[in-house]
C-alpha positions in Angstrom: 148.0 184.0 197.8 149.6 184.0 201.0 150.0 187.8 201.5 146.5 187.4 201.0 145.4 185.2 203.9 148.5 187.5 206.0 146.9 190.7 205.3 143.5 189.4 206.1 144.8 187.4 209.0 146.0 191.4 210.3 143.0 193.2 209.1 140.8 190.8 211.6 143.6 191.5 214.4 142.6 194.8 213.6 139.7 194.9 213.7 139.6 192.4 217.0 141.4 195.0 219.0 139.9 198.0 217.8 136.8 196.6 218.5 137.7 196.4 222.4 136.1 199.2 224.6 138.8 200.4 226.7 136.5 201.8 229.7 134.6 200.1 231.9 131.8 202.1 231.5 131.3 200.9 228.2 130.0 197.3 229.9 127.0 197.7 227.3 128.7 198.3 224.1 129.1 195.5 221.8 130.4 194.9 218.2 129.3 191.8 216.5 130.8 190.5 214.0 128.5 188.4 211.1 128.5 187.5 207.6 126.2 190.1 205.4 123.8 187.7 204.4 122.4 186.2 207.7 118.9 187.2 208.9 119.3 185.3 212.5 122.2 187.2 213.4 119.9 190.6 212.5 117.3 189.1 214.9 119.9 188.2 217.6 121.3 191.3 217.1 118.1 193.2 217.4 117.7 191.8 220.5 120.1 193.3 221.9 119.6 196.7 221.2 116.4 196.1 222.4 117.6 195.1 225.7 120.1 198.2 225.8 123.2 197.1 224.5 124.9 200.1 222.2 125.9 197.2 219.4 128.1 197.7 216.6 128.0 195.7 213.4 131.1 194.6 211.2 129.7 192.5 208.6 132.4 190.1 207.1 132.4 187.2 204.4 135.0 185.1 206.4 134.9 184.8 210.1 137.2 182.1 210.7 140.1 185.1 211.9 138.1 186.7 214.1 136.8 183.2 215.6 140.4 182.2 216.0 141.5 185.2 217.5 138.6 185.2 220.0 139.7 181.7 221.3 136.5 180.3 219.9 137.3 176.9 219.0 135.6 174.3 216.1 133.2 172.8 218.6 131.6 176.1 219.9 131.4 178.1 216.7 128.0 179.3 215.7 126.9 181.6 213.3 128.3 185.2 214.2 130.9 186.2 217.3 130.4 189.0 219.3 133.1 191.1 221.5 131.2 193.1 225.2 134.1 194.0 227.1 137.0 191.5 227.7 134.2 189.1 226.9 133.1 186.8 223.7 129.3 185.9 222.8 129.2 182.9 220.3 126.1 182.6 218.7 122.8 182.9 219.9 122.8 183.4 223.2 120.0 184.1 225.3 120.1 187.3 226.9 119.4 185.8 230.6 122.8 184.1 230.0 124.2 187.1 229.1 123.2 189.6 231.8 124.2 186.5 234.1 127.8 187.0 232.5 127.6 190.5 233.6 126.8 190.1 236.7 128.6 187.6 237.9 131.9 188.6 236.5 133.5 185.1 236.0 136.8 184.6 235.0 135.9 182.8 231.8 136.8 184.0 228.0 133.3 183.8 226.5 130.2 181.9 226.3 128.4 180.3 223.3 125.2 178.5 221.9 127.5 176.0 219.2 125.6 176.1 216.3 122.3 177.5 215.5 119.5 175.6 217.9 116.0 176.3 217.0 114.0 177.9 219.7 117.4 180.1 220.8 117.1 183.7 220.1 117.5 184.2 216.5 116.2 181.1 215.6 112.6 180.8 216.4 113.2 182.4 219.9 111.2 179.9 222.3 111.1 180.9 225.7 110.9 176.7 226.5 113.7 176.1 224.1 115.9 174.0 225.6 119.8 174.0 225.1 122.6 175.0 226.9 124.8 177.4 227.0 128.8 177.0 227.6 131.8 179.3 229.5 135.2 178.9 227.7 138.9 180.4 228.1 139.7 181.8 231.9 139.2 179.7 234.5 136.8 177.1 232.1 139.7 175.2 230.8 137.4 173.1 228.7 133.8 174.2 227.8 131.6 174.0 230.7 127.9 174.6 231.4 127.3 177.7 232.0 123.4 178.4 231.4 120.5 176.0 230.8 118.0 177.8 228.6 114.3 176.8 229.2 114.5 175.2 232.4 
């Protein structure tokens, strides 16, 4: 059992860094990572491409490795993690929040929507929605605001 959990603890390493682009150019290109079964994270994803982004899928039962590799902690998880250059997406996150992370270039790890809030994109998307969004990792040493959706 515990070769198990080792070799499926490496596989997600694996994957994790394999799933880094390694040129700036590919600013656009994003591989989310989701469990098989979850329509919201089809929709979020959808999105996406719809807004331009070149997105990869790796569908996976258990995403607790690549969470954990991510730097994702237990009070931002939400339902799928996604990798856009040096940066993580948790959850559904409204696009405004991340072109903002683009733009900006913060020195943060990621941002997330913990949990799955109706109205976000994904869930119902609701323009008025309101929920916020949070920076973690870099210079956020604890989560932070980083985007109010629907204000």
């Amino acid at each position: 059992m515990r070769h198990l959990k080792l070799l499926g603890a490496l596989s997600a390493l694996a994957i994790l860094s394999a799933a880094l682009p390694s040129h700036a150019s590919d600013h656009k290109l994003m591989t989310v990572f989701k469990s098989p079964w979850c329509g919201c994270c089809e929709i979020w994803t959808k999105a996406m491409v719809d807004a331009g982004f070149k997105v990869e899928i790796r569908d996976m039962e258990d995403l607790t490795p690549i969470k954990k590799q991510a730097g994702v902690s237990g009070e931002l998880e939400a339902c799928h993690t996604a990798l856009l250059g040096d940066y993580v997406i948790e959850g559904h996150v409204p696009l405004q929040a991340v072109e903002k992370l683009l733009s900006e270039k913060q020195d943060v790890r990621g941002i997330s929507v913990p949990g799955m809030p109706g109205g976000s994109l994904g869930m119902g998307y609701d323009e008025n929605a309101r929920y916020t969004v949070f920076a973690f990792g870099g210079s956020a040493s604890a989560p932070a605001p980083f985007y109010e959706a629907g204000k």
